[in-house]
N, C-alpha and C positions, 0 to 999 in steps of 0.2 A: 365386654366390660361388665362386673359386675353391678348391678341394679341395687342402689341404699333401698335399706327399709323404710319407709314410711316414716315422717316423727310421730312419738306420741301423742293420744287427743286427750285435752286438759280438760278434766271435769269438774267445775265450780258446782259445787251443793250451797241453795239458796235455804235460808232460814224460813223467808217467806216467799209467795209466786211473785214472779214478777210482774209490774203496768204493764199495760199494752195498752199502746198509743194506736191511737187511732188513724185512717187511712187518709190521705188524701182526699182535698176535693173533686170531684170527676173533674178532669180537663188540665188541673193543675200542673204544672212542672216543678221538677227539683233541678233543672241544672240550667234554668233561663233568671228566671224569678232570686230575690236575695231572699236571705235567712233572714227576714224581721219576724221577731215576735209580735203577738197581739192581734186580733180580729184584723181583717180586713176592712180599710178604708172604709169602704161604703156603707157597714155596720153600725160605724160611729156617728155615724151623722144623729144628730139631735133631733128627739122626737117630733119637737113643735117646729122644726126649722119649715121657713118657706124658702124655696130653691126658684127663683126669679133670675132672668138675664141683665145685668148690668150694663155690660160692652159685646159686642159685637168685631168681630173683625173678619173683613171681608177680603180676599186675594191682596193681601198686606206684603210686598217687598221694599226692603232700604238699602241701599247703595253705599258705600264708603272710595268717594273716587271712584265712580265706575265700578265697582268691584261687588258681584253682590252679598251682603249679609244674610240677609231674610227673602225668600222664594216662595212668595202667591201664600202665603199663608193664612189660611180663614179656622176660627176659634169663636166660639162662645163665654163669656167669663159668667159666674152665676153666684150670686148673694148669695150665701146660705151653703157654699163648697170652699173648698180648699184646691186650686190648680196648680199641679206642681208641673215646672218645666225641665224635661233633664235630657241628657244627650253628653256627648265631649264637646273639650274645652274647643270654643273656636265655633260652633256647630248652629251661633245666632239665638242663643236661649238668653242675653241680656239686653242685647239690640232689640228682642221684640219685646221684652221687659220695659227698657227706657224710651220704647215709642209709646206705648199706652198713656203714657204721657206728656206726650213730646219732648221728652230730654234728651232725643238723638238731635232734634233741633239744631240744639248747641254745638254741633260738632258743623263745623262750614262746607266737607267734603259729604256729607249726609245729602241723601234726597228720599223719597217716599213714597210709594205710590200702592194704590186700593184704598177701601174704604176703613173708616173707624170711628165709631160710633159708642157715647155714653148717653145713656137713655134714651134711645132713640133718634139724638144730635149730634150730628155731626162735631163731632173733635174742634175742626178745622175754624167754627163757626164761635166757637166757646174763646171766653179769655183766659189766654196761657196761666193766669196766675190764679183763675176761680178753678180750670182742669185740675194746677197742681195740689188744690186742696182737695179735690171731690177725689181724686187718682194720685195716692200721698205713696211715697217710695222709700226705705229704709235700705241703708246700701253695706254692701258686704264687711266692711271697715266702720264701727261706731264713730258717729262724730259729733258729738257732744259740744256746744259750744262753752269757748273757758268763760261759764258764768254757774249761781248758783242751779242746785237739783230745780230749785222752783222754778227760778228763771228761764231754765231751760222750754220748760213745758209754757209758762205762761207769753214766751214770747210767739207762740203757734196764735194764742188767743188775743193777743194786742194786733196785733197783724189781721184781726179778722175785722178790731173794733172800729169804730169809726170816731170813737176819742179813746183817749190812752185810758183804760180802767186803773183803782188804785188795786193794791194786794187782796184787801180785802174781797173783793169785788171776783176777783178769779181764783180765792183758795179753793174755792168746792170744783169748779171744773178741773183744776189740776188736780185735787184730789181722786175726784171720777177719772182722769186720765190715767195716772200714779196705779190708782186698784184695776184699772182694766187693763194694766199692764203688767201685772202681779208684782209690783215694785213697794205700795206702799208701806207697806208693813216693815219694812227692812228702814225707808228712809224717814218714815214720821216725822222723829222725833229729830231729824237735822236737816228740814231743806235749804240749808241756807250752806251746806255743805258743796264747797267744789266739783262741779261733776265731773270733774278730772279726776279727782280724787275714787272716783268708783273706781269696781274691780271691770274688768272687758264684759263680762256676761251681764252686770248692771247697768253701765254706759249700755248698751244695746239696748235694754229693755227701755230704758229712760228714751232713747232717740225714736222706740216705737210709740213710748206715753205721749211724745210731742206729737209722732205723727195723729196719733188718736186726738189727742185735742182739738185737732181741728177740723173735727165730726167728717173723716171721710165717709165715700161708699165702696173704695175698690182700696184696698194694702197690696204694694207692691214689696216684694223680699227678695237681694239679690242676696244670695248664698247670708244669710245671716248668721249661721251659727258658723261658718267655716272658721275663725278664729277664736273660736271657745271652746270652754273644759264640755266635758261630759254632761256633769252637772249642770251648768247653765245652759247648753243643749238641752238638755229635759224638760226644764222650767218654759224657755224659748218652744220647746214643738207641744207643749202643751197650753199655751199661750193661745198657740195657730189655731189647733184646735174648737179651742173655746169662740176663738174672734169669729172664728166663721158662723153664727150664730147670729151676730147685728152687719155683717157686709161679706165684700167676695176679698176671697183673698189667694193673691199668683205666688207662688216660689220659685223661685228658681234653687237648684239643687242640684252639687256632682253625688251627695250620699244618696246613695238607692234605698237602706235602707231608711232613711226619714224620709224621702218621697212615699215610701208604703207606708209609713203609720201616719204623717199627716193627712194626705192627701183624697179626696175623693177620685178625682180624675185626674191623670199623667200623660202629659203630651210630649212626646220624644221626636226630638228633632234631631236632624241631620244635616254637617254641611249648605244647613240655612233654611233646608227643608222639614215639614212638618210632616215624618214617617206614618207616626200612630197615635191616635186620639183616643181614649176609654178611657173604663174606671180602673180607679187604681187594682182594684181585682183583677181585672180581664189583662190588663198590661202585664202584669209582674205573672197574673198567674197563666194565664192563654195567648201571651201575644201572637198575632196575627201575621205579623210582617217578619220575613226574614232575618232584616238587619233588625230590627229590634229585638229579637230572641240571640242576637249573636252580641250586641252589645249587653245585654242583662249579662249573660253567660260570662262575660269578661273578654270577649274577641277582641276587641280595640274599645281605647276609652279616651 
């Protein structure tokens, strides 16, 4: 048989030389790690931040009917980071999300077992309802109660009081709530506006302004942005960003890429199990453990 010729080689003449991009970091991978742009987590931490532990969790398992969710899993949470938790669905990264605060409680076939500790104290010791301020959770769905923008926020702050304050009395803290939520600007000028009436990416912010008001130390985030535009995505992970500068703050997250640009440090779980613990650098760029470089890579998800 006779042998084709070779195709032609296509010669493009550049006007000018081309960039060259620069190499990798030593150690890096291109086929575990996502495509996010921007520095690497642990770059961005703020210069004056103190990085302090908050919660502690010590060989932490919970149960659902016998069945286990979460396996011996011990973490450090730390003021002044962003801890993002990712893995597949099913894999126990909201069960140990809604224990930090006892909200597995609520479920009657729950049980729990190891240690859990804020500041030093035992969880178990604290009242469930001073925890759920200190350890405040935004859940993957806005929920917004059907009352005014303000009301929203200021009923975080009547809850706290030990007489019912007037309007007056709580505009500047919802205000400080509203701007450390990047909200204010947008609702100024109508909080008396239905907070049903917001767009989904607003409602979210508004539900995190509540949780703010009521001066936690640890934010919990189950998938927050999973039902938002892009745009309110952006707003929302530059939010994260910024909070972690006055508290600690956990994500839970199925996008890998917004695990890498929020996050300082990424805990990949598995099947209930806590695989690999680092900085978001070392996870995405060196991970260490098998399955976690086969789950980056897209093996199972």
């Amino acid at each position: 048989m006779e042998l084709m010729p070779p195709p032609p080689v296509r010669r493009i003449v550049l006007d000018d030389p081309p960039n060259v991009v620069a190499a990798p970091l030593t150690g890096a991978t291109t086929t575990a790690g996502p495509a996010a742009p921007g520095r690497p987590a642990a770059s961005r931490r703020h210069p004056g931040a103190v990085v302090r532990e908050r919660m502690r969790i010590e060989g932490l398992s919970v149960t659902y009917s016998g069945k286990p969710a979460v396996r011996e899993v011990s973490l450090s949470i730390r003021a002044g980071e962003v801890l993002g938790l990712i893995g597949p669905s099913g894999c126990g990264k909201t069960t140990l999300l809604r224990t930090l605060n006892r909200l597995t409680e609520l479920t009657a076939t729950a049980k729990r077992s190891g240690s859990l500790s804020l500041d030093a104290d035992n969880v178990d010791t604290l009242d469930v309802t001073e925890l759920r301020r200190r350890v405040t959770m935004v859940f993957q769905q806005p929920n917004p109660f059907p009352m005014s923008i303000f009301e929203n926020v200021a009923y975080a702050l009547r809850e706290q009081a030990q007489r019912r304050p007037k309007r007056p009395e709580l505009a500047p803290a919802v205000e400080s709530a509203l701007r450390r939520a990047g909200l204010w600007d947008e609702v100024a000028d109508d909080l008396d506006r239905p907070a049903l009436r917001l767009s989904g990416g607003q409602q979210q912010r508004l539900c995190i302004a509540r949780a703010l008001a009521a001066q936690p130390e640890v934010l919990l985030l189950d998938e927050p942005c999973s039902a938002l535009d892009p745009r309110s995505t952006a707003i929302i992970e530059h939010l994260i960003v910024e909070l972690r500068q006055d508290l600690a703050v956990v994500i839970v997250t199925h996008n890998l890429q917004q695990a890498y640009r929020v996050a300082d440090s990424v805990a990949f779980m598995y099947l209930g199990e806590l695989v690999e613990h680092g900085s978001a650098e070392q996870v995405f760029g060196a991970p260490r453990a098998e399955r976690t470089r086969e789950y980056l890579a897209g093996a199972f998800g």
